[in-house]
PyMOL CGO cylinders between C-alpha atoms (Angstrom):
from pymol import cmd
from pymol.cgo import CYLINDER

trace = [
    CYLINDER, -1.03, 33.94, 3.03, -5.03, 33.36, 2.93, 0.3, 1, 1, 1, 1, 1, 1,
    CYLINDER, -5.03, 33.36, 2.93, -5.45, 30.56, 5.01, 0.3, 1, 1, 1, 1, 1, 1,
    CYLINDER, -5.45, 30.56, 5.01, -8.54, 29.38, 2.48, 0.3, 1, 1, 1, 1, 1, 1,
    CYLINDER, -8.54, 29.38, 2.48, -6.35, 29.05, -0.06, 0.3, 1, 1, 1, 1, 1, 1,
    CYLINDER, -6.35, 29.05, -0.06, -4.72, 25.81, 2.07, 0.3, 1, 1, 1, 1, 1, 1,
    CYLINDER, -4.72, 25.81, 2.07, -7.69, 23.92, 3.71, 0.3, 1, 1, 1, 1, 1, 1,
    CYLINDER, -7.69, 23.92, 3.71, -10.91, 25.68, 3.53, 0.3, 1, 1, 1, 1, 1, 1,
    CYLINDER, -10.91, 25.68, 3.53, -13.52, 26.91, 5.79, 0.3, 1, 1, 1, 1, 1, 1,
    CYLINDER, -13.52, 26.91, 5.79, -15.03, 23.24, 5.97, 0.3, 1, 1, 1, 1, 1, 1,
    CYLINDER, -15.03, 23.24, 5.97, -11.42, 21.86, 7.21, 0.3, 1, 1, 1, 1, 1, 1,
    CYLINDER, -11.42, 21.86, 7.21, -12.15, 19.80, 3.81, 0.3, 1, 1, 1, 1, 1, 1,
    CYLINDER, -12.15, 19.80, 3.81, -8.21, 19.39, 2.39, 0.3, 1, 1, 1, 1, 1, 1,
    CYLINDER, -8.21, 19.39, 2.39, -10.40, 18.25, -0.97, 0.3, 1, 1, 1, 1, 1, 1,
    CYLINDER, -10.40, 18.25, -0.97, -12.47, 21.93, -1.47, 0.3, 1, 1, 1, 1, 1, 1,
    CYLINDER, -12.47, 21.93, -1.47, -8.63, 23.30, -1.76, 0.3, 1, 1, 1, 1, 1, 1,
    CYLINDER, -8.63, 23.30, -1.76, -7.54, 23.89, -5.03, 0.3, 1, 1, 1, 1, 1, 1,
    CYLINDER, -7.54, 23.89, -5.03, -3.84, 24.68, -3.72, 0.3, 1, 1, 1, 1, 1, 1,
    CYLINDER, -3.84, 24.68, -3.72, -4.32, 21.16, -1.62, 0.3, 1, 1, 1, 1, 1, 1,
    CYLINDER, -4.32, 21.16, -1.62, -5.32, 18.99, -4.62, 0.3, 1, 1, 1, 1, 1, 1,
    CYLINDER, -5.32, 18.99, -4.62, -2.84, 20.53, -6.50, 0.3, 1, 1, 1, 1, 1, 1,
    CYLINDER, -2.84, 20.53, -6.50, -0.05, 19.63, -3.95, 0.3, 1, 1, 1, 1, 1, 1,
    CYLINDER, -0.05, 19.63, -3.95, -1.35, 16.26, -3.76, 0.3, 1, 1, 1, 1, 1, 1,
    CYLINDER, -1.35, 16.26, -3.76, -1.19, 16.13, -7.45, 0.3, 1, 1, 1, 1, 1, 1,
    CYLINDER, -1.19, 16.13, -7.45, 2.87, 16.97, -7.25, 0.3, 1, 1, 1, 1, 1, 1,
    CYLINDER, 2.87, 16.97, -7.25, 3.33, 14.76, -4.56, 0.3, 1, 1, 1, 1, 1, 1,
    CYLINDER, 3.33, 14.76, -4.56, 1.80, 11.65, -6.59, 0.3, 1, 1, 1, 1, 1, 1,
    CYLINDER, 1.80, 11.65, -6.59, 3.65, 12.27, -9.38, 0.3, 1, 1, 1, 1, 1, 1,
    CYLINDER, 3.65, 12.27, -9.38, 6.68, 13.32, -7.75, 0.3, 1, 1, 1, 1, 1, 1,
    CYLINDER, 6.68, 13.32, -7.75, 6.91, 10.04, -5.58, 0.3, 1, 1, 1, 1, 1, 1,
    CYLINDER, 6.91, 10.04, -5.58, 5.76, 8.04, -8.43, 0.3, 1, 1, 1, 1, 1, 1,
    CYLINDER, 5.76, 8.04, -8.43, 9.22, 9.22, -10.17, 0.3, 1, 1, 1, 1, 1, 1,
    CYLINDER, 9.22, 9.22, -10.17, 11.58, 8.76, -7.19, 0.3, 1, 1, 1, 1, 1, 1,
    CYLINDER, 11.58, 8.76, -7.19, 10.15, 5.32, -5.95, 0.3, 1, 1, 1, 1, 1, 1,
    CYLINDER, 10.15, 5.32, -5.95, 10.25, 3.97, -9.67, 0.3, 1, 1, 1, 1, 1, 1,
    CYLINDER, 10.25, 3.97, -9.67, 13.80, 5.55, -10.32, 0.3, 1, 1, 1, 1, 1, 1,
    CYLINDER, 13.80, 5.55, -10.32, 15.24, 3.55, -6.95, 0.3, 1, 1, 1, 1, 1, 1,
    CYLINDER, 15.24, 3.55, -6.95, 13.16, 0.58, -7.65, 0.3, 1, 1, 1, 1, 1, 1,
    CYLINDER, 13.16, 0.58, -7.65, 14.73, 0.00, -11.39, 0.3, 1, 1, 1, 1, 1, 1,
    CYLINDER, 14.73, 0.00, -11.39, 18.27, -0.45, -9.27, 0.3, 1, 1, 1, 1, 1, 1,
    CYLINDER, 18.27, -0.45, -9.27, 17.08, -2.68, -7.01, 0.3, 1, 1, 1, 1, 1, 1,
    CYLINDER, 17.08, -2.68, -7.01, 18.44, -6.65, -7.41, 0.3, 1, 1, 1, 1, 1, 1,
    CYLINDER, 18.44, -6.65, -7.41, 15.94, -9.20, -6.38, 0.3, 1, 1, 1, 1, 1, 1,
    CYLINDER, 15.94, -9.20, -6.38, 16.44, -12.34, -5.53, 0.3, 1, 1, 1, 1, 1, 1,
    CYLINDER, 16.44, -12.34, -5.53, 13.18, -14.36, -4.02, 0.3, 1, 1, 1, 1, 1, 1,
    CYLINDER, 13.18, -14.36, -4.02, 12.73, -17.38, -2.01, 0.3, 1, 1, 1, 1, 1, 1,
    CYLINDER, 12.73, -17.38, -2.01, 9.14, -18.78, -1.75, 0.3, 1, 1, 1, 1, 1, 1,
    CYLINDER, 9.14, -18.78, -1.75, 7.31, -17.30, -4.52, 0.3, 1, 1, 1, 1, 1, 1,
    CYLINDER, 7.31, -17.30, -4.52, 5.98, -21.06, -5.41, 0.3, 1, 1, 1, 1, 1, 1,
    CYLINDER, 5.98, -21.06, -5.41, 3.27, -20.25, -2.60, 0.3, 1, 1, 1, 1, 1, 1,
    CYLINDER, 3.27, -20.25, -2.60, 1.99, -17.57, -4.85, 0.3, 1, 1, 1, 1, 1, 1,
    CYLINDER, 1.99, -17.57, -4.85, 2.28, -19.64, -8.03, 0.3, 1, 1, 1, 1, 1, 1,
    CYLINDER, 2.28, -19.64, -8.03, 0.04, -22.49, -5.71, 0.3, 1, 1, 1, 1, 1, 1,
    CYLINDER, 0.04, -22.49, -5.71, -2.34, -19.95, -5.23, 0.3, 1, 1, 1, 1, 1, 1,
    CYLINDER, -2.34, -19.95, -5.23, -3.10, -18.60, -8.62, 0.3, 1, 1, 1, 1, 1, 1,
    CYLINDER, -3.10, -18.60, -8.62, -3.04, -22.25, -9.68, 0.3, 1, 1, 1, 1, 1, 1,
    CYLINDER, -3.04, -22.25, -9.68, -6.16, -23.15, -8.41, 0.3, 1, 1, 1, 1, 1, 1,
    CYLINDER, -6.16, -23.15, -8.41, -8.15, -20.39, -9.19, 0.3, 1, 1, 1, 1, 1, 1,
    CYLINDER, -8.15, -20.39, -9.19, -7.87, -18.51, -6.06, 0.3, 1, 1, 1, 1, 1, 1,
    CYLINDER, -7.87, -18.51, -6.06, -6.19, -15.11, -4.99, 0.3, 1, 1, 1, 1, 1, 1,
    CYLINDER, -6.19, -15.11, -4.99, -3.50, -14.40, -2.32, 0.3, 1, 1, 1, 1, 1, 1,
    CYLINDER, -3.50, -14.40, -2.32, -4.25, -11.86, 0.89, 0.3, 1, 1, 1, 1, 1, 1,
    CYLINDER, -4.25, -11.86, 0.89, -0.82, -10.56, 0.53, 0.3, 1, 1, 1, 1, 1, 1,
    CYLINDER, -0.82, -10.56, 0.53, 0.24, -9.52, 4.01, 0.3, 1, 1, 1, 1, 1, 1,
    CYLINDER, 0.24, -9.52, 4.01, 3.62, -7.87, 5.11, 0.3, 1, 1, 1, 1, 1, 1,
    CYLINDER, 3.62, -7.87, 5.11, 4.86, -5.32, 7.62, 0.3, 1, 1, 1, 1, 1, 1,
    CYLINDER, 4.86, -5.32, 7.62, 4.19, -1.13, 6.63, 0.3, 1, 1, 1, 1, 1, 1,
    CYLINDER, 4.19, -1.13, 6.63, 8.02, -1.10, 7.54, 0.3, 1, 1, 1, 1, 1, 1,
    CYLINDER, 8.02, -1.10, 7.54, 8.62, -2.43, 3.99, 0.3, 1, 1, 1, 1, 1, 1,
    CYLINDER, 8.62, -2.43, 3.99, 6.35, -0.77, 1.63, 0.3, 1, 1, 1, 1, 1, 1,
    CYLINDER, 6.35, -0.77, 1.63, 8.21, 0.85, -0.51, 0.3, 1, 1, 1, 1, 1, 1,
    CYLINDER, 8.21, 0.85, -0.51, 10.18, -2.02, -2.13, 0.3, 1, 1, 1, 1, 1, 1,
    CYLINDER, 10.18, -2.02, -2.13, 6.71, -3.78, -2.08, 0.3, 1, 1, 1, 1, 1, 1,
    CYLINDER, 6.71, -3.78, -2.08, 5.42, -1.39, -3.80, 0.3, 1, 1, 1, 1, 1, 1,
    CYLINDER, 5.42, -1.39, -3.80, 7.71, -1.62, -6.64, 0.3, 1, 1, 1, 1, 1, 1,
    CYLINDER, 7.71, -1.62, -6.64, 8.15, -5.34, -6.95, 0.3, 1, 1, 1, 1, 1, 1,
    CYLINDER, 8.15, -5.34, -6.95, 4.67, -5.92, -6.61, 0.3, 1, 1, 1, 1, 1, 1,
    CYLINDER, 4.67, -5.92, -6.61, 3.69, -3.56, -9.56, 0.3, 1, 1, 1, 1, 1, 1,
    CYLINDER, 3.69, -3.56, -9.56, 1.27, -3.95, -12.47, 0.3, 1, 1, 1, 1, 1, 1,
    CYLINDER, 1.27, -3.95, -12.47, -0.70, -7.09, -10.94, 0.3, 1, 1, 1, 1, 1, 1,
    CYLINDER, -0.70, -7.09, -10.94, -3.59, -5.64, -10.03, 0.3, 1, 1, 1, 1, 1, 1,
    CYLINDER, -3.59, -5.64, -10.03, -3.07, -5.63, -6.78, 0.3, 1, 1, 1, 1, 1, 1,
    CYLINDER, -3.07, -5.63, -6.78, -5.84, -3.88, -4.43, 0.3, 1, 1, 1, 1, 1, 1,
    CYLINDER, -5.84, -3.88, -4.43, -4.70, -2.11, -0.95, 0.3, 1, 1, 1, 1, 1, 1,
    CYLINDER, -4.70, -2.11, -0.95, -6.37, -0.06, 1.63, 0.3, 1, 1, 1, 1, 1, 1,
    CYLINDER, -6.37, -0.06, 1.63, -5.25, 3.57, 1.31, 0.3, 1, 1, 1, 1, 1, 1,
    CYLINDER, -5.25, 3.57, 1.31, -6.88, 6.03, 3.87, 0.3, 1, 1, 1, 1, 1, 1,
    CYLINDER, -6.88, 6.03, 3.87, -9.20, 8.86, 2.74, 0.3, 1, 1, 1, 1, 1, 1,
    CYLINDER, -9.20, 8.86, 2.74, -7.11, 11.90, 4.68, 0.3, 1, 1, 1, 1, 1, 1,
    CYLINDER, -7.11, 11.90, 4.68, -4.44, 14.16, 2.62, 0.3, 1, 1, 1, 1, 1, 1,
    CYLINDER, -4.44, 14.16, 2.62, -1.69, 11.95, 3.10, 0.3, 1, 1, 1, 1, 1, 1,
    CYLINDER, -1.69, 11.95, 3.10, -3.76, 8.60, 1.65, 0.3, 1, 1, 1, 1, 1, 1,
    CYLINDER, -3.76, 8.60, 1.65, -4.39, 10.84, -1.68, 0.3, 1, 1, 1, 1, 1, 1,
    CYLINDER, -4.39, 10.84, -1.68, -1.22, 11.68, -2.66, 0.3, 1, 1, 1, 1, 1, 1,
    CYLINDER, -1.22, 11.68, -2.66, -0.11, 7.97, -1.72, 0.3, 1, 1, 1, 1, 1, 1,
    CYLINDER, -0.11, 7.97, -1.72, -2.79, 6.77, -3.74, 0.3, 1, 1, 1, 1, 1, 1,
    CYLINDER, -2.79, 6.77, -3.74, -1.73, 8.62, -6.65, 0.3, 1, 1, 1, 1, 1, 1,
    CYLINDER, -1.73, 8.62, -6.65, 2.02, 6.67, -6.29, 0.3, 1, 1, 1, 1, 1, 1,
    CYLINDER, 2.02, 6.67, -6.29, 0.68, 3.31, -5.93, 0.3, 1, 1, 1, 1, 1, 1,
    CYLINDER, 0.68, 3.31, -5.93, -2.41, 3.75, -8.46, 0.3, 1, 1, 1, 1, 1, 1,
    CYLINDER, -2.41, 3.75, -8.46, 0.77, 5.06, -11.52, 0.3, 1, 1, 1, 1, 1, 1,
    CYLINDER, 0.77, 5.06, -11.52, 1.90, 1.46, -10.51, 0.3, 1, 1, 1, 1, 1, 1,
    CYLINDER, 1.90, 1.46, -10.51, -0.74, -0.45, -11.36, 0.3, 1, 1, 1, 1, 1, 1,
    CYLINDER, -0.74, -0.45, -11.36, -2.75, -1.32, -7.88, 0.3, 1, 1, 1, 1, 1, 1,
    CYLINDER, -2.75, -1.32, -7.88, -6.36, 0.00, -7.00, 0.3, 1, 1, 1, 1, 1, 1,
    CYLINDER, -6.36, 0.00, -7.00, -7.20, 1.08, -3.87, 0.3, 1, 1, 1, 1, 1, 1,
    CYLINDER, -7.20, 1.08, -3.87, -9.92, 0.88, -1.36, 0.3, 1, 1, 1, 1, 1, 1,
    CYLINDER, -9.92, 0.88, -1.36, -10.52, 4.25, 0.47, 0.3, 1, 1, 1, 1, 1, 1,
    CYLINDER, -10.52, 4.25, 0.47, -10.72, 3.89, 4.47, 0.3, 1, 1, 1, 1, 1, 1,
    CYLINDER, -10.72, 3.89, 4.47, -8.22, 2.71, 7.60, 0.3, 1, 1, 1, 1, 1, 1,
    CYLINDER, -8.22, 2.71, 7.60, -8.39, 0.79, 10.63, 0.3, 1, 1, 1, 1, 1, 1,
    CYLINDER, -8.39, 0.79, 10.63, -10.02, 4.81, 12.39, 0.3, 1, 1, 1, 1, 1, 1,
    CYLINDER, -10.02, 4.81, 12.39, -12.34, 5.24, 9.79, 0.3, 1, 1, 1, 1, 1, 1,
    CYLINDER, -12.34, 5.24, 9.79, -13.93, 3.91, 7.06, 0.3, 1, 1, 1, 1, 1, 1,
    CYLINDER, -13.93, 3.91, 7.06, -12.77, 0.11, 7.86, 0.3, 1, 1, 1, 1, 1, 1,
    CYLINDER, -12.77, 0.11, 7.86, -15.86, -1.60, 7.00, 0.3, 1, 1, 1, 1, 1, 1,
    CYLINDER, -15.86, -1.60, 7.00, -16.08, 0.40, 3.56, 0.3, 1, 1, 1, 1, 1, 1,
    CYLINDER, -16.08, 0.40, 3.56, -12.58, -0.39, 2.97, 0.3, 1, 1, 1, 1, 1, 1,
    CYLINDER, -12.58, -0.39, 2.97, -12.52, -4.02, 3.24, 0.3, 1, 1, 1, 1, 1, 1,
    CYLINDER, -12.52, -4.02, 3.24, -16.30, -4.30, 1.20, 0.3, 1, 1, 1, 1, 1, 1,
    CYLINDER, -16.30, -4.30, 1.20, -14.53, -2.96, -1.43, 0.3, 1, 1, 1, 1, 1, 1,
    CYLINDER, -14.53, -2.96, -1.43, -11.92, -5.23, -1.22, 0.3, 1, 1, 1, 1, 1, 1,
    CYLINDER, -11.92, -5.23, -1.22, -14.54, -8.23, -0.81, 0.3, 1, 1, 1, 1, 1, 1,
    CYLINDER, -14.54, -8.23, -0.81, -15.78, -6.71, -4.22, 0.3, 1, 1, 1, 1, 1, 1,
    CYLINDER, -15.78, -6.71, -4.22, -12.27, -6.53, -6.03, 0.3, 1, 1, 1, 1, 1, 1,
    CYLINDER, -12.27, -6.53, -6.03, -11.40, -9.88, -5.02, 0.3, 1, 1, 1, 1, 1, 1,
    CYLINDER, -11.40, -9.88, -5.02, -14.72, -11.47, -6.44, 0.3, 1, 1, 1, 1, 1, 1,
    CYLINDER, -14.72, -11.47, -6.44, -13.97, -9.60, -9.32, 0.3, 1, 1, 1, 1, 1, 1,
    CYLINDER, -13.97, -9.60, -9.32, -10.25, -11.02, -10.09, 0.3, 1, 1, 1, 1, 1, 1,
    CYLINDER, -10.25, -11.02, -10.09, -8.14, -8.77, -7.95, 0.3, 1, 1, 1, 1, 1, 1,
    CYLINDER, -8.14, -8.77, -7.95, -5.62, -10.01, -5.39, 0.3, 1, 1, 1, 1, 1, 1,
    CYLINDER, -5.62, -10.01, -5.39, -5.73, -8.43, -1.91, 0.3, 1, 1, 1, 1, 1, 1,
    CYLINDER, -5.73, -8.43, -1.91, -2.82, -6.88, 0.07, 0.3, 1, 1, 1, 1, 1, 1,
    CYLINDER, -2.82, -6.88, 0.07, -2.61, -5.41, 3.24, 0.3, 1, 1, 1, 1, 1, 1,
    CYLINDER, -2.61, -5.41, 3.24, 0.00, -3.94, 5.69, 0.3, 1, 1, 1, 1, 1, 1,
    CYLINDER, 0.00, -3.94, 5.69, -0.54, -6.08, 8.62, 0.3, 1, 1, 1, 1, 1, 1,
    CYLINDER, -0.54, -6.08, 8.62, 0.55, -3.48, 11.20, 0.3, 1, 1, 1, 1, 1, 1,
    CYLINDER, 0.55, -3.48, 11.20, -0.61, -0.59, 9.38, 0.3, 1, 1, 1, 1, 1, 1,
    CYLINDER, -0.61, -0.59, 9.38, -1.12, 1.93, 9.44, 0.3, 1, 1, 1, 1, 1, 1,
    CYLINDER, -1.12, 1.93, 9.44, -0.43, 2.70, 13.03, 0.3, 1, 1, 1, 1, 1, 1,
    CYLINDER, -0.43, 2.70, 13.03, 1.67, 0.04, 14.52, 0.3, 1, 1, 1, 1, 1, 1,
    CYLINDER, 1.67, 0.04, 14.52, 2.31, -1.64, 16.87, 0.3, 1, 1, 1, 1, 1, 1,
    CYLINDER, 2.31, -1.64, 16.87, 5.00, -2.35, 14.11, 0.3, 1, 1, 1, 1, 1, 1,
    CYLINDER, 5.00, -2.35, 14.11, 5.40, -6.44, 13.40, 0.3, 1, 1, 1, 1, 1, 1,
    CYLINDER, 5.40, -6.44, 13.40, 2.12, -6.96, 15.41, 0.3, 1, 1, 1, 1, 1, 1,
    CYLINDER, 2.12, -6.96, 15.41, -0.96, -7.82, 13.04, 0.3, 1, 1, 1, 1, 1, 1,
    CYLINDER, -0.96, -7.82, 13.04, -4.28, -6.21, 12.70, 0.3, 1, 1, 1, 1, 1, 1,
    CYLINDER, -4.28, -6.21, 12.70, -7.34, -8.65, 12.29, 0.3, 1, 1, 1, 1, 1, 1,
    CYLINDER, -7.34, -8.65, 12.29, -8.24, -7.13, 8.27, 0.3, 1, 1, 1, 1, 1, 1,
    CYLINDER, -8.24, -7.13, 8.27, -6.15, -9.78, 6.35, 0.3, 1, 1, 1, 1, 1, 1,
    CYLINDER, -6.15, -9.78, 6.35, -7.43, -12.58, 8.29, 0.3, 1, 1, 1, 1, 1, 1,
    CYLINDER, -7.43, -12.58, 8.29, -10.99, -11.34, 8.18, 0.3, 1, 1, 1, 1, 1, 1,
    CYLINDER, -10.99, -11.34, 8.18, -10.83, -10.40, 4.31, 0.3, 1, 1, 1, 1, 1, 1,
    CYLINDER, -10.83, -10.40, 4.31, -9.81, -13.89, 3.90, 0.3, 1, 1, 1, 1, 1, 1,
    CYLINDER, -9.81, -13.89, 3.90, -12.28, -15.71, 6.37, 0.3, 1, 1, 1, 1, 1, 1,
    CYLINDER, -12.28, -15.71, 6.37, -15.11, -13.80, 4.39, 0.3, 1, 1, 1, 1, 1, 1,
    CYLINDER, -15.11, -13.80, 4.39, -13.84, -14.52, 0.72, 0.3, 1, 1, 1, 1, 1, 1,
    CYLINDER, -13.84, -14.52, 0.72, -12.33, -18.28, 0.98, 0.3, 1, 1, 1, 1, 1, 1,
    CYLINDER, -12.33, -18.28, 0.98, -9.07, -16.92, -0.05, 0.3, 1, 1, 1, 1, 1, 1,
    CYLINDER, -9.07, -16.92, -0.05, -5.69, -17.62, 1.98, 0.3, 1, 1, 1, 1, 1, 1,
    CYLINDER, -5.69, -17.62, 1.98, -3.57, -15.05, 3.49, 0.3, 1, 1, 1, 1, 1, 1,
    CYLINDER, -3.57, -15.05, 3.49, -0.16, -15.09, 1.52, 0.3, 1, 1, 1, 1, 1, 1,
    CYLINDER, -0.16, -15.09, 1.52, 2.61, -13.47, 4.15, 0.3, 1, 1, 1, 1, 1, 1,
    CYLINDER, 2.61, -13.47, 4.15, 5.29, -12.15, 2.68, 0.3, 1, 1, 1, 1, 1, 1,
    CYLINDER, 5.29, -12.15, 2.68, 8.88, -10.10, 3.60, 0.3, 1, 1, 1, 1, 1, 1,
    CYLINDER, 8.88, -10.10, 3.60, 11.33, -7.97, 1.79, 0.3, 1, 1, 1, 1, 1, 1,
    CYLINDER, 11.33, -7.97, 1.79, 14.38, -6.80, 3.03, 0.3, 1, 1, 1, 1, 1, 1,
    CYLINDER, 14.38, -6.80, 3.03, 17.21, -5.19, 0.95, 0.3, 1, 1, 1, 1, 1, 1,
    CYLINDER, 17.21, -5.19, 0.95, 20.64, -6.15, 2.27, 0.3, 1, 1, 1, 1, 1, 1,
    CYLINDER, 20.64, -6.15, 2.27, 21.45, -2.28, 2.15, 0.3, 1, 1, 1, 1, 1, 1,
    CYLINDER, 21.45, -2.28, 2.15, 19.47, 0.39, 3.56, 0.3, 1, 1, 1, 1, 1, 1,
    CYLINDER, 19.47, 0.39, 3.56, 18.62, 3.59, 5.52, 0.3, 1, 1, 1, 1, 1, 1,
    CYLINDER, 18.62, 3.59, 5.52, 15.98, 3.03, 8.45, 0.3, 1, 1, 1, 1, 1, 1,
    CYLINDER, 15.98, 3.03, 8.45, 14.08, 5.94, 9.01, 0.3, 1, 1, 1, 1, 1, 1,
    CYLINDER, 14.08, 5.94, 9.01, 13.20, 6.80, 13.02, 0.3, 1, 1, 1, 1, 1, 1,
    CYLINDER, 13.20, 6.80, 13.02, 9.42, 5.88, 12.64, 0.3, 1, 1, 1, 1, 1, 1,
    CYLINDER, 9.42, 5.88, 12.64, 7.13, 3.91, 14.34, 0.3, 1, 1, 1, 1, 1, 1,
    CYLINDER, 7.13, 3.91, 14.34, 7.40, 1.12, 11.91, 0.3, 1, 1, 1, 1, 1, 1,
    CYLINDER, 7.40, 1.12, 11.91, 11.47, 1.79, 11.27, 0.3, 1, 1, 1, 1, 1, 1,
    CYLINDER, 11.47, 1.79, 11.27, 10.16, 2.21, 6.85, 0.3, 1, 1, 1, 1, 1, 1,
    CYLINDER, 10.16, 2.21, 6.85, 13.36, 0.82, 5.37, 0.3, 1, 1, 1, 1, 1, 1,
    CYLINDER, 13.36, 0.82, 5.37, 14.21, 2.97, 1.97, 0.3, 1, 1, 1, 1, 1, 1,
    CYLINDER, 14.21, 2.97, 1.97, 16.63, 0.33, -0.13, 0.3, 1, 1, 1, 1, 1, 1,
    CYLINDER, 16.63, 0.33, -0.13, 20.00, 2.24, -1.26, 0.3, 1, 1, 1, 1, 1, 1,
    CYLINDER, 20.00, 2.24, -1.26, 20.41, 2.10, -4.58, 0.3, 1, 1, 1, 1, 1, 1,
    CYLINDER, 20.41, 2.10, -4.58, 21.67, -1.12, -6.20, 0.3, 1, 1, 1, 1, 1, 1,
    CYLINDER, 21.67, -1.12, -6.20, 20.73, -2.97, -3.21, 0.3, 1, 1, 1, 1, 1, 1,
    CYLINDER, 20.73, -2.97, -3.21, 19.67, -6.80, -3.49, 0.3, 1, 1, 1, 1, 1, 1,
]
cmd.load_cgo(trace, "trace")
């Protein structure tokens, strides 16, 4: 196999063809699965008056919660606008392409690189009508121990940090550093 035809001379995944193209699949691949499970889910809620407060007088939540839990955020939290931090490697593409076919915008960068362009963007999004959210411990761990982004983005935009938790009463727990719970199906 020519080795060009995966990354490229550069070590650019982007001047691929055969790497866009997989990212492409991946997106809309995932997009399919994580809606599919997500339309089974049952939800019941507990606290979501703290959200309602917010919106109420005219500001917008920091939505924080643990990478652990993203994918039933992800689908609960769809079509609100919603802007996240997705990094700029291979792996933030095709994640962006999920999470963008449900609704939420992204800010290219992580907590390694591109941090600062990340979270102006966010400062941007959120002056312009668009809540915030963040995986606390993301996207490294420690797991349950937060980063300093959430409380910063707020601190610089007026806007409180709204923590939040989901956990589905059935599950698989995947061995990872931030033990990503995938609901079963039909789970509440």
């Amino acid at each position: 196999m020519n080795t060009d035809a995966v990354v490229s001379s550069t070590g650019n995944w982007r001047d691929s063809r055969f790497k866009r193209f997989e990212a492409a699949a991946m997106s809309a691949v995932g997009y399919r699965l994580v809606a599919a499970l997500g339309a089974t889910l049952r939800w019941r809620t507990d606290g979501l008056e703290h959200l309602d407060e917010i919106l109420r007088t005219g500001r917008l939540p920091v939505m924080g919660f643990w990478h652990g839990r993203i994918l039933p955020a992800t689908y609960y939290f769809r079509r609100r606008g919603i802007v996240v931090i997705t990094s700029e490697n291979f792996d933030g593409e095709w994640i962006a392409g999920i999470i963008e076919r449900f609704g939420y915008g992204t800010a290219r960068g992580s907590t390694s690189r591109g941090a600062r362009k990340a979270l102006r963007q966010l400062m941007r999004d959120m002056r312009a009508g668009r809540p915030a959210g963040f995986t606390l411990d993301g996207p490294r761990g420690p797991a349950r121990v937060a980063q300093p982004g959430a409380i910063w983005l707020a601190k610089a935009t007026g806007n409180p940090v709204l923590p939040f938790h989901l956990e589905a009463n059935r599950h698989w727990t995947l061995n990872s550093w931030d033990r990503t719970q995938i609901p079963k199906p039909f789970a509440t």
